[in-house]
Every structure is written in C-alpha cells, then in structure tokens.
Residue, then its C-alpha position, 0 to 999 in steps of 0.5 A: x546485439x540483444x541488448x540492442x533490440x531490447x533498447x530499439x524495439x523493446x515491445x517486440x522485445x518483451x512479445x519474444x519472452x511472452x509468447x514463450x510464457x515468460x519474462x525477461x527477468x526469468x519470472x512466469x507470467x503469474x510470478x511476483x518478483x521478491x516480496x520482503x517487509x520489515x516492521x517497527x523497530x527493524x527500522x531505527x531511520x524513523x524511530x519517531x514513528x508511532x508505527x513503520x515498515x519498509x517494503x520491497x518489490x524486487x526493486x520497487x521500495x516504499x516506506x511508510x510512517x504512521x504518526x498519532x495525533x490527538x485533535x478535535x473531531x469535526x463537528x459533523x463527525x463528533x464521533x469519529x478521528x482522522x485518517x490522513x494518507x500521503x504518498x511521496x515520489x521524491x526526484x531520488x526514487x526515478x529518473x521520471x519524477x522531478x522535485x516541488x509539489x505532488x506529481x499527478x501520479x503521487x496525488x492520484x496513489x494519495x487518493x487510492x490509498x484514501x479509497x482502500x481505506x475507506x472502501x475496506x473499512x481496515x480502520x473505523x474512524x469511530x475507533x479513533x474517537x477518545x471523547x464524543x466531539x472533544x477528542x480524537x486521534x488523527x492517523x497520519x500516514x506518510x508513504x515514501x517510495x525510495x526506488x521506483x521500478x513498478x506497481x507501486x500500488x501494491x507496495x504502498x499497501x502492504x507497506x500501509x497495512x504493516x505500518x499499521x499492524x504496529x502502531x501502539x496508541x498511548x492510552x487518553x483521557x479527558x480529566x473530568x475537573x479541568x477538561x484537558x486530556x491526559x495521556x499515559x505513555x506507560x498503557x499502549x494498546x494497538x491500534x483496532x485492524x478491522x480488515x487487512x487490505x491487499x492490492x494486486x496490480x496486473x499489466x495489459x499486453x496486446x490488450x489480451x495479455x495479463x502479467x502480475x507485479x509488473x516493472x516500471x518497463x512493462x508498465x510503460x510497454x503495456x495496453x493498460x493496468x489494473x488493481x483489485x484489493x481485497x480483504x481476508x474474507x476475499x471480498x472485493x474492496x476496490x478495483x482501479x483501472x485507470x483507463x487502456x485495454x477493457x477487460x472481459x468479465x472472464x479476465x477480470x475474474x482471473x485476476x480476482x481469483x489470482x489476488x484472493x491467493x495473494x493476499x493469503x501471502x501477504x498476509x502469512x508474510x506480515x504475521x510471520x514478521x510481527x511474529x518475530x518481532x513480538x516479545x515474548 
C-alpha cells in the first residue's frame, strides 16, 4: 500500500519524510549519498587515457577520460592551449535519454563544465602552451555517465577535477634545425592544477526547502536546483540555477557554507586516492 502512494502521490510521498527532516532513502537532509572515486590505472577500461577516474554518487556513475594533444595555438591566442569538455548521456544510463545527437541536458552539463573551468581557473591555458604561437596542448576531456540517478552535476566535477590530477603530459620541444616537435615519452611531468573546483548541487521542495545530492526522484519532484562551486580557498567560482523556486540571500548563504565543507571532503577523498596509488 505504501509503495503504492509513493507511485500515485509521490510529492506527498516525499513531504511525509520531509516534515520528519529526513528522506526516503534514510539520509538526513544534509546528508550526501555514498561518495566514491577511483583514479588512473584502477581503471584498466580506458587505459589509452592520458588521465581517468571513475566517480559514484550512490547510484549516480560518470567517467571521465582526459586525452592530450598536441596542435597549433589560435592565432588570436598565440600563447595559450586548448580546453575541450564533453559530457555524454548515452540511452544506457536512463530510461529518459534516448540515442543520436546531444540532448539538451548533456549540451547544457558540456557548457557548466566549460564555465567551471573557466571561472576557476583550475587550468591556465598559457600552462598548456609549448612554443609562443607553434605549439600547444589540446586537453580533451570526455565525461560519460554510465548510471543516471541524480546531481549529475556534482559527479561530472569531481570525476573532471580526479581525471586531471592524474593526467602526465610527455615532455615537447620544437627542434631548432628542422622546426618540428619532439616528444619524450621517458619525461612526463603533471599536469599544473592551479585550483581544485568542487560542485555542490541542492534541491528545492515547496520553494522553501533545501536537500543536498538529490536523486533523479527528487530532482523531478522538486520546485527547483542549485549549484555553487567553489574552489580550496572557499571562493565562489559559480553559481548555476537554472530557473524554479528563487532563493532568499539567507538560504543562498547556507548552501555556500554547506558546499565550502564539502569541498574539503572531496578534496580529502581525492588526495587520499592518489595517495594510494602514488608509487613510492
């Protein structure tokens, strides 16, 4: 009978759980579901990546693959490289996505990943620059989502961030005689990480309510969303509503504070992972 009313009235459903300050799947409102991230060569799938990582938010799985490049700089960007992002919602992650083109939702994630990185600064492009107007490196990164079940958000960044944290770039240079590039497989360095973006996604109820990492369900049954990123200095480096419920200053204030200690979990949980798979 229960299950019942969840299918027939499922916003009166979820208000049940939400006037009690909890959620059907047991977790507080605050509460994210089971965050877990594995990096490089944990990921045998996508060995031909120059950086990996598969991340998991309760059910919600993306990968990301980081492929290098090399190509030549534009010609009103002499001195920069390229940062190309992609996110995919292939027909097997959800029943909502159908196969061909980009959807509207995977084009509109492609574009807040493009203004994350751009907005944090997490690479400078003049870093991916070999030779002033010759040569630069074209980063690009392909973020696939394998299972669908909410705040896709949030995974596709942290999935980004920990792809990039392990990407290794071969060491390039422009031989002076013959003018062409000469890479040395044997010298890699990292790949310069000037900030670590984190997003933080939350759900509007009965546009009052607020209830972080939401599901697929609770997106759906929700007023609205939000998503702020910040960075480890806990500067603000986006905020994405895409319409629905407003926000008063207060409640906007909350979810700043409340993704400013979420980044400092992602980020622990990153460093510890890389930590492990570090040779020593």
């Amino acid at each position: 009978l229960f299950i019942c009313y969840r299918t027939v009235e499922p916003l009166e459903y979820y208000r049940r759980f939400l006037k009690e300050n909890c959620r059907p799947d047991g977790r507080e409102l605050g509460e994210f579901r089971t965050t877990t991230v594995n990096i490089g060569k944990c990921l045998r799938s996508i060995t031909t990546a120059d950086g990996s990582a598969l991340v998991k938010l309760g059910n919600t799985t993306v990968i990301c693959g980081v492929k290098a490049e090399l190509a030549a700089p534009a010609v009103d960007s002499a001195n920069k490289g390229y940062i190309v992002p992609n996110v995919e919602l292939p027909s097997l992650c959800a029943e909502r996505f159908r196969s061909g083109p980009p959807g509207e939702e995977a084009q509109a994630a492609s574009q807040f990943i493009a203004d994350v990185i751009e907005n944090s600064q997490m690479i400078v492009k003049e870093d991916l620059c070999i030779a002033n107007g010759k040569l630069a490196w074209v980063l690009y990164c392909d973020i696939i989502c394998l299972d669908y079940d909410g705040n896709l958000l949030d995974a596709c960044v942290f999935a980004l961030l920990a792809a990039l944290k392990n990407v290794q770039l071969p060491l390039v240079t422009i031989n002076e005689e013959t003018g062409l590039s000469e890479v040395n497989l044997k010298q890699k360095n990292p790949l310069i990480i000037r900030k670590h973006p984190v997003a933080t996604s939350f759900a509007i109820f009965d546009d009052t309510l607020l209830i972080v990492d939401p599901t697929a369900e609770e997106e759906d049954l929700a007023t609205g969303t939000v998503t702020i990123v910040t960075d480890e200095e806990g500067r603000l480096c986006s905020v994405h509503k895409p319409g629905g419920s407003p926000l008063t200053g207060a409640k906007l204030q909350d979810c700043i504070t409340r993704a400013i200690t979420r980044h400092k979990e992602v980020k622990k949980l990153i460093d510890k992972v890389i930590k492990s798979i570090t040779p020593k």
